[in-house]
C-alpha positions in Angstrom: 24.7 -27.7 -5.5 25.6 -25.0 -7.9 24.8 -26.9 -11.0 21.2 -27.4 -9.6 20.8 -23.7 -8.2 21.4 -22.2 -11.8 18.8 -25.7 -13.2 16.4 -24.1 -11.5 17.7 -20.5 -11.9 16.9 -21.2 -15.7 13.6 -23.0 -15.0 12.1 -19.5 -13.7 12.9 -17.4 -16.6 10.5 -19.1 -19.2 7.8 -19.5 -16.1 8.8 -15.0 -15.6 8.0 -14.9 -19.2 4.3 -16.5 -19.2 4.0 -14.5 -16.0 4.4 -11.0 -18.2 2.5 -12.3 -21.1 -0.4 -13.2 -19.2 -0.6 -9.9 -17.1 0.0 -8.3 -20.2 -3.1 -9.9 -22.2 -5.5 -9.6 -18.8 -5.0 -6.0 -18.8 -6.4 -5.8 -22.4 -9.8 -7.6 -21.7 -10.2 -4.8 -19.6 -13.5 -2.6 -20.7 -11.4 0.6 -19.5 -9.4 2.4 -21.6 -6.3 3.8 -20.6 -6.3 6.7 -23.0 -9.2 8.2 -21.7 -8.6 7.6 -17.7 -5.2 10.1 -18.2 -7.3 12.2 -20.3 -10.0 12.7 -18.2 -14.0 12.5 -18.3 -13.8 16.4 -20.5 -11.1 15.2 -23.0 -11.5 15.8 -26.5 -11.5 12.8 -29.2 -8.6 14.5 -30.3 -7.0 14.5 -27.0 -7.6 10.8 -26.4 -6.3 10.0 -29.6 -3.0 11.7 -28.9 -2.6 10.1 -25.6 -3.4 6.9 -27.2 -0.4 7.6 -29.5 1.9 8.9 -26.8 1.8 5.7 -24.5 1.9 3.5 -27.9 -1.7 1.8 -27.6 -2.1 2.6 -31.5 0.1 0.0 -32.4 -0.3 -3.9 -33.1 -0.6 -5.7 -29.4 2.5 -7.9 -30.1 4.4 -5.0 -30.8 3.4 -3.2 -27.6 3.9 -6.2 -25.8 7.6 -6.0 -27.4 7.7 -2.8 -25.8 6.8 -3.3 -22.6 9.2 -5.9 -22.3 12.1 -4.4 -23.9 11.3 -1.4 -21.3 11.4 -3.6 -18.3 14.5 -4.9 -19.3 15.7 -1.4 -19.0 14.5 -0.8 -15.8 11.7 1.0 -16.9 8.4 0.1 -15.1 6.8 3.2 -16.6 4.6 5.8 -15.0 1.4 5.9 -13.5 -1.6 7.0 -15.5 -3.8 8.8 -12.5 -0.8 11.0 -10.8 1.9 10.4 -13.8 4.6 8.7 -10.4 6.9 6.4 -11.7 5.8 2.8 -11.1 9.4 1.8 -9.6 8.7 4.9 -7.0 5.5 3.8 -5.5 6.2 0.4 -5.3 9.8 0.9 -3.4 7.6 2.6 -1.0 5.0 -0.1 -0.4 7.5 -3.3 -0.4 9.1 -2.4 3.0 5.1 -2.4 4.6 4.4 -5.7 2.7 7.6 -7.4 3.7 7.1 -6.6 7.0 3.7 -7.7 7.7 4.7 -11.1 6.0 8.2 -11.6 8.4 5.6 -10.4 10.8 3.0 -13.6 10.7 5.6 -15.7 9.7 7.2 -14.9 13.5 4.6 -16.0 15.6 2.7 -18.4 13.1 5.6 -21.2 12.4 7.1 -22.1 15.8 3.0 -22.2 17.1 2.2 -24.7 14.0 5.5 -26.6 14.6 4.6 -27.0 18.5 0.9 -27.9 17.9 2.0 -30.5 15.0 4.5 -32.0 17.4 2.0 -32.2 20.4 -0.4 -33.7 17.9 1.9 -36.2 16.6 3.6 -37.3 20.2 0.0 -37.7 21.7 -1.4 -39.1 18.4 -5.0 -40.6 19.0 -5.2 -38.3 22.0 -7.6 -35.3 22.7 -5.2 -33.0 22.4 -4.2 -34.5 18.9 -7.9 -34.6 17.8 -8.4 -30.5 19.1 -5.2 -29.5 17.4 -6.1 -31.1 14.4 -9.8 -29.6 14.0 -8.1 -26.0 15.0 -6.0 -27.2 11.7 -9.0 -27.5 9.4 -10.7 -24.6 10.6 -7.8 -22.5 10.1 -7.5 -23.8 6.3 -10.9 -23.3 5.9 -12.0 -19.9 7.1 -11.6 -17.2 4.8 -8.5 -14.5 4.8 -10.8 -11.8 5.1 -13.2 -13.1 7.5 -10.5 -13.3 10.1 -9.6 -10.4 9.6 -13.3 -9.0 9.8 -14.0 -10.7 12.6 -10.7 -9.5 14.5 -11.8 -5.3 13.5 -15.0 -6.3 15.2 -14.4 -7.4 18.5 -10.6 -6.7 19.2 -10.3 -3.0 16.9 -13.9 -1.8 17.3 -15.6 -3.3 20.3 -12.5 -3.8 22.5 -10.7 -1.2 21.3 -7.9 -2.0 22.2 -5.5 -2.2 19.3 -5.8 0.0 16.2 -7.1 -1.4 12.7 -6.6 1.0 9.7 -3.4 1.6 8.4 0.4 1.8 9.4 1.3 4.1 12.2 5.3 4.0 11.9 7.9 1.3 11.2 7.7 -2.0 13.4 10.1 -0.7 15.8 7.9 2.2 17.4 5.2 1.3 19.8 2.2 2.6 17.5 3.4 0.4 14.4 3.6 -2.3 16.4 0.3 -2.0 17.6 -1.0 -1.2 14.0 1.0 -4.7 12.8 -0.4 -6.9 15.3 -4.1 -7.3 14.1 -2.9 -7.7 9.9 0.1 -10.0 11.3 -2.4 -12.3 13.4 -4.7 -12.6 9.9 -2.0 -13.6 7.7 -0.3 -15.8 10.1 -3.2 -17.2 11.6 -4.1 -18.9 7.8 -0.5 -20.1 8.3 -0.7 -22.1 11.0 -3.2 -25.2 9.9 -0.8 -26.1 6.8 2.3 -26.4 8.8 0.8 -28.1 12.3 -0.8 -30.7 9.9 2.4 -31.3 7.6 4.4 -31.2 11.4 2.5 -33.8 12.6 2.3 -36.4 9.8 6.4 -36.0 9.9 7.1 -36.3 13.4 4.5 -40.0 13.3 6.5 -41.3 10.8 9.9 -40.3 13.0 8.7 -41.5 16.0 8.4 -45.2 14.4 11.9 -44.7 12.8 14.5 -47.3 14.2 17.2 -44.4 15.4 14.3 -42.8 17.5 14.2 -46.8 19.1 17.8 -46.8 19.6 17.9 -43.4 21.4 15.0 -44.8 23.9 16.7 -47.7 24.6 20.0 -45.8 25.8 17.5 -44.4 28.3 17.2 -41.0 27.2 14.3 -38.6 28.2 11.2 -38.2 26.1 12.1 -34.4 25.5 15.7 -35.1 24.2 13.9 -38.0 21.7 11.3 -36.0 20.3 13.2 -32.9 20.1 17.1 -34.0 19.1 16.0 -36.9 17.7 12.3 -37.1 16.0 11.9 -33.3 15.2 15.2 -32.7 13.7 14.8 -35.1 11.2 10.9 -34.4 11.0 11.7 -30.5 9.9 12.8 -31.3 5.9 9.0 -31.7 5.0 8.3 -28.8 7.2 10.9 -26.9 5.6 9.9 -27.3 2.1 5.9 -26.7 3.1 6.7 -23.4 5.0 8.8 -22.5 1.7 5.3 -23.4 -0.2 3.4 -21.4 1.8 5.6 -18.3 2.0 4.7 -17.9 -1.7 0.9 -18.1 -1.7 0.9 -15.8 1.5 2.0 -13.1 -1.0 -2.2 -13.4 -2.3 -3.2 -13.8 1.4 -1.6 -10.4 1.9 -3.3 -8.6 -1.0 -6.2 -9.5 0.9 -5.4 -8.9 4.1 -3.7 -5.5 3.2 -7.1 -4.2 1.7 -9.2 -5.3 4.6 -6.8 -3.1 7.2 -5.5 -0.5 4.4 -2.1 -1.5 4.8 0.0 0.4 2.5 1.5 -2.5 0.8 2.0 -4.0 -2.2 -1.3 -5.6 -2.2 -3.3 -3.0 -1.4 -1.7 -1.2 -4.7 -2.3 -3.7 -6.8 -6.3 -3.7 -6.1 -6.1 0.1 -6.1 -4.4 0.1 -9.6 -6.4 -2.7 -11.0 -9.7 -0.6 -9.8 -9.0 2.8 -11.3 -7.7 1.4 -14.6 -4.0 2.1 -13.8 -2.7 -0.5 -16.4 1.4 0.8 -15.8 0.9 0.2 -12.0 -1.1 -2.8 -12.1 1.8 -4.8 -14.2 4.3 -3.5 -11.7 2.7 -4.9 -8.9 1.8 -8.5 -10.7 5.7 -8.4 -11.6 6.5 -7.7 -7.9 4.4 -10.1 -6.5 5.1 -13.1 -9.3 9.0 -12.4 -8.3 8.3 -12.8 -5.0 6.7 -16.4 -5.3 9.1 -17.3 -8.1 12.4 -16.6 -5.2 10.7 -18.4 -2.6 10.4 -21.6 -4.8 13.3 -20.9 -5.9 15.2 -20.8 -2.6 12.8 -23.5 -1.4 14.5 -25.8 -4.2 18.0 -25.3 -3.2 17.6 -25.3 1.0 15.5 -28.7 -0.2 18.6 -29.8 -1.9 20.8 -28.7 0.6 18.8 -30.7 3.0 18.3 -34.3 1.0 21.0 -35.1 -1.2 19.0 -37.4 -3.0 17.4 -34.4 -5.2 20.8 -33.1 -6.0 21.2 -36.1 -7.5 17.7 -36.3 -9.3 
């Protein structure tokens, strides 16, 4: 187990790298320069030129990009260029949000898509199997932000009756819980198709498995076979799905986070990437790329942990 925790352990540094690199060369192609957004619309040529040399952008690109890394692997995320805050500040303030609006959707949106897989699966054929599994499609198919939309208008707006800008407080309090619920039902609800679909193709091929036979034939009731039995053994595909989609929630909340101006990650990496704020932009990419490189990551070794057969491979 350890020997295939560091395999993978290594795997990530090389994909880590290309990660920096490429956020590194996309922030070049961009039109803006960074010089003159610290400088401001009145600098002098002079001025510009003396920022330029100050932050290093006068210098070859592979040497800044030597730089940059040899910074980060001081700890050094640098500073913002619009209010000069270091980078490591303002995203340890917007990481807790983030992290909570994910553990958030997760709550509600995996034991629902686990039930309706399993209903859809035990009554396959049935119309409850073919309902649950449109629900499924539609719910891959529509759009983070229209959701999202969609639940401002009629439940924030119309309804009033939970608010839909911003954080009011920690989960814990009464007003941010309220403020969670609307972002938490977007993000989860994208969740929920993925994993009742994966569910339901797992517990079918249980449900014909010769051990799921033996435990009807000792006379046992459906809920103990489908539930000891048949899901038990259906959950290490679920498992390693759910791992999956952890990590590509992380661009779901970027979205969701700038539709309800959750102060999260997300929402500061679209802010950075709009004003030209090249220091806080990389943070965030490095943030969010860590993120989705520790979920696959762990994903890996609970999938090991759970089939020996790949600690073998």
């Amino acid at each position: 187990m350890l020997r295939h925790a560091l395999h993978r352990l290594l795997l990530a540094v090389p994909v880590m790298f290309g990660v920096l690199l490429i956020g590194f060369l996309l922030m070049q192609v961009v039109p803006t320069d960074p010089a003159t957004v610290r400088a401001g619309p009145n600098a002098t040529p002079d001025v510009i030129a003396l920022i330029r040399s100050d932050l290093g952008l006068d210098e070859p690109l592979h040497v800044q990009f030597g730089l940059y890394v040899w910074r980060l692997l001081h700890g050094d995320l640098g500073a913002s260029i619009i209010n000069n805050v270091p980078v490591s500040q303002e995203l340890g303030a917007t990481i807790g949000p983030t992290l909570e609006l994910m553990f958030a959707s997760l709550f509600w949106s995996i034991p629902l898509g686990i039930l309706m897989g399993t209903l859809a699966g035990y009554w396959r054929g049935s119309v409850i199997d073919r309902s649950i599994m449109a629900l499924s499609v539609a719910g891959v198919s529509v759009p983070v932000f229209f959701v999202g939309l969609v639940l401002i208008w009629f439940v924030g707006f119309q309804w009033q009756w939970l608010p839909f800008t911003g954080r009011a407080g920690p989960f814990w309090t009464m007003d941010g819980l309220k403020s969670l619920i609307l972002p938490a039902l977007t993000l989860g609800g994208v969740f929920i198709g993925p994993v009742a679909r994966m569910t339901r193709t797992a517990v079918l091929d249980v449900l014909s498995a010769d051990h799921v036979r033996t435990a009807r034939a000792k006379g046992l009731t459906e809920r103990l076979v489908v539930l000891r039995h048949a899901l038990r053994n259906a959950l290490v595909p679920v498992v390693t799905l759910i791992g999956l989609q952890i990590g590509f929630l992380l661009g779901g909340a970027v979205v969701t986070e700038t539709v309800f101006a959750w102060p999260g990650v997300g929402r500061l990496a679209v802010g950075a990437i709009l004003s030209s704020d090249f220091p806080m932009a990389q943070g965030t990419i490095i943030v969010l790329s860590m993120g989705f490189i520790v979920v696959n990551l762990t994903v890996d070794v609970l999938y090991a942990a759970l089939d020996p057969r790949i600690r073998a491979a």
